[in-house]
C-alpha atoms as an extended CHARMM CRD file, in Angstrom:
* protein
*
        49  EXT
         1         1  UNK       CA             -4.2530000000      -35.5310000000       -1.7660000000  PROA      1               0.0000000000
         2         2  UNK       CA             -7.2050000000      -37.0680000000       -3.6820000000  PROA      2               0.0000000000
         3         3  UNK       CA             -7.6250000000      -39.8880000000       -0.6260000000  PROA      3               0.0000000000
         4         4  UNK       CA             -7.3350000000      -37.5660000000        1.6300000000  PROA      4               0.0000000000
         5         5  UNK       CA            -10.0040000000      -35.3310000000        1.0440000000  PROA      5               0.0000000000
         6         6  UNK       CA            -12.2510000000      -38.5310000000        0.0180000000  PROA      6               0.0000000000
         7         7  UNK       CA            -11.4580000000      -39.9500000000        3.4720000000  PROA      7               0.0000000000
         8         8  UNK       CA            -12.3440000000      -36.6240000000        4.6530000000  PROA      8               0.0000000000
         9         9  UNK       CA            -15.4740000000      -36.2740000000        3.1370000000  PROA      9               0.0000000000
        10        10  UNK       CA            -16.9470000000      -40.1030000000        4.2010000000  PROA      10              0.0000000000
        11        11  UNK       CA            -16.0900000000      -39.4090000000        7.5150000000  PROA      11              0.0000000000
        12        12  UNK       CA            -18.1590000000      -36.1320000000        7.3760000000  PROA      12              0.0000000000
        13        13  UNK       CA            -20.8710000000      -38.1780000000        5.7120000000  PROA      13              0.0000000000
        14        14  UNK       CA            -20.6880000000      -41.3290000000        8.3820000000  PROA      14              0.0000000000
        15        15  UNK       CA            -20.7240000000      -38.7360000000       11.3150000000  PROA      15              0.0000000000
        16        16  UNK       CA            -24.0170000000      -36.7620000000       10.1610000000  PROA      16              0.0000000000
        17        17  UNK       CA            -25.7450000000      -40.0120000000        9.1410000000  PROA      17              0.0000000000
        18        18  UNK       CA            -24.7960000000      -41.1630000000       12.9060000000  PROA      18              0.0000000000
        19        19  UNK       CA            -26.1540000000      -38.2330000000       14.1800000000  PROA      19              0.0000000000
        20        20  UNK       CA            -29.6630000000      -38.2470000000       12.2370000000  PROA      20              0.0000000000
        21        21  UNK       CA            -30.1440000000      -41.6660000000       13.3210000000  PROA      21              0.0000000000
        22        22  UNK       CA            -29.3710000000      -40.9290000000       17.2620000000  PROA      22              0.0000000000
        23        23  UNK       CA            -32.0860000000      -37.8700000000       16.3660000000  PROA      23              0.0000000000
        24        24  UNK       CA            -34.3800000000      -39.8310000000       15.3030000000  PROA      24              0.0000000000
        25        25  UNK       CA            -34.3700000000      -42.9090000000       17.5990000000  PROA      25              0.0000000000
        26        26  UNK       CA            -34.3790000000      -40.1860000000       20.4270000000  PROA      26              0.0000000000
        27        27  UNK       CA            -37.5340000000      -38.8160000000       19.0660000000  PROA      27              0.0000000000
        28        28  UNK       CA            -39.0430000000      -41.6520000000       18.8130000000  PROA      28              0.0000000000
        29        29  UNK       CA            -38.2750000000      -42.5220000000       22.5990000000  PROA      29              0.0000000000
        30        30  UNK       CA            -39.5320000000      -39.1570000000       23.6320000000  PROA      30              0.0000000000
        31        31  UNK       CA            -42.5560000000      -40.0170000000       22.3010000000  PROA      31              0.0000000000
        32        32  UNK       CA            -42.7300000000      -42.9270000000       23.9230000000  PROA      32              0.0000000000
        33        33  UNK       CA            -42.3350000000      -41.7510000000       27.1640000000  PROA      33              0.0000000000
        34        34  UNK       CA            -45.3360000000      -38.6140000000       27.1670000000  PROA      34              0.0000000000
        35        35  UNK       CA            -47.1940000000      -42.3240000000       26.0210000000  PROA      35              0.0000000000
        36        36  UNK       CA            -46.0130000000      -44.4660000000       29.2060000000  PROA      36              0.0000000000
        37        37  UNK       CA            -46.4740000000      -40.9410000000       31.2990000000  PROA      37              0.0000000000
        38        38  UNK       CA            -50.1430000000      -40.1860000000       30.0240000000  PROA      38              0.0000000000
        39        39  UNK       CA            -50.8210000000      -43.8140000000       30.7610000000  PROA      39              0.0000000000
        40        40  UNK       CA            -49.5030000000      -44.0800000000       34.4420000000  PROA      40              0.0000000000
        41        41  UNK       CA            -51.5710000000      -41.1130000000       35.1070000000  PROA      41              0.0000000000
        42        42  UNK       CA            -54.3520000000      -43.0320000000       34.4360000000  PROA      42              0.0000000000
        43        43  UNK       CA            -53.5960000000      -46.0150000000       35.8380000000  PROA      43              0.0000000000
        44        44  UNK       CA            -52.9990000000      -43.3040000000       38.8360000000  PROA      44              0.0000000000
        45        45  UNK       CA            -56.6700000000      -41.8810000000       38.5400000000  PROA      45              0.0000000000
        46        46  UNK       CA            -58.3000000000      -45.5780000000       38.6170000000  PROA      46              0.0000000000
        47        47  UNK       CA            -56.9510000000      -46.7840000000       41.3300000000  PROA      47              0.0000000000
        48        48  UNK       CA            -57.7660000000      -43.3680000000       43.5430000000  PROA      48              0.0000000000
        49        49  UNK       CA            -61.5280000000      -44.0560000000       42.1230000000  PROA      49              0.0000000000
């Protein structure tokens, strides 16, 4: 019963450190695009000038 709840708990501990990581990398990307957007707009506003 020992291994069990062991096994248990690493799973647990693998899926939430999975999950921070997506969370983070996907924050990271997020910011990354309002970047790329704020610079297309003014790549945008040069070339109408």
């Amino acid at each position: 019963m020992v291994f069990f709840t062991l096994g248990y708990a690493v799973i647990w501990i693998l899926i939430l450190g999975y999950t921070a990581l997506i969370r983070s990398q996907q924050s990271k990307l997020e910011k990354q695009i309002v970047i790329l957007e704020e610079r297309l707009r003014e790549q945008e506003r040069a070339a109408e000038s």
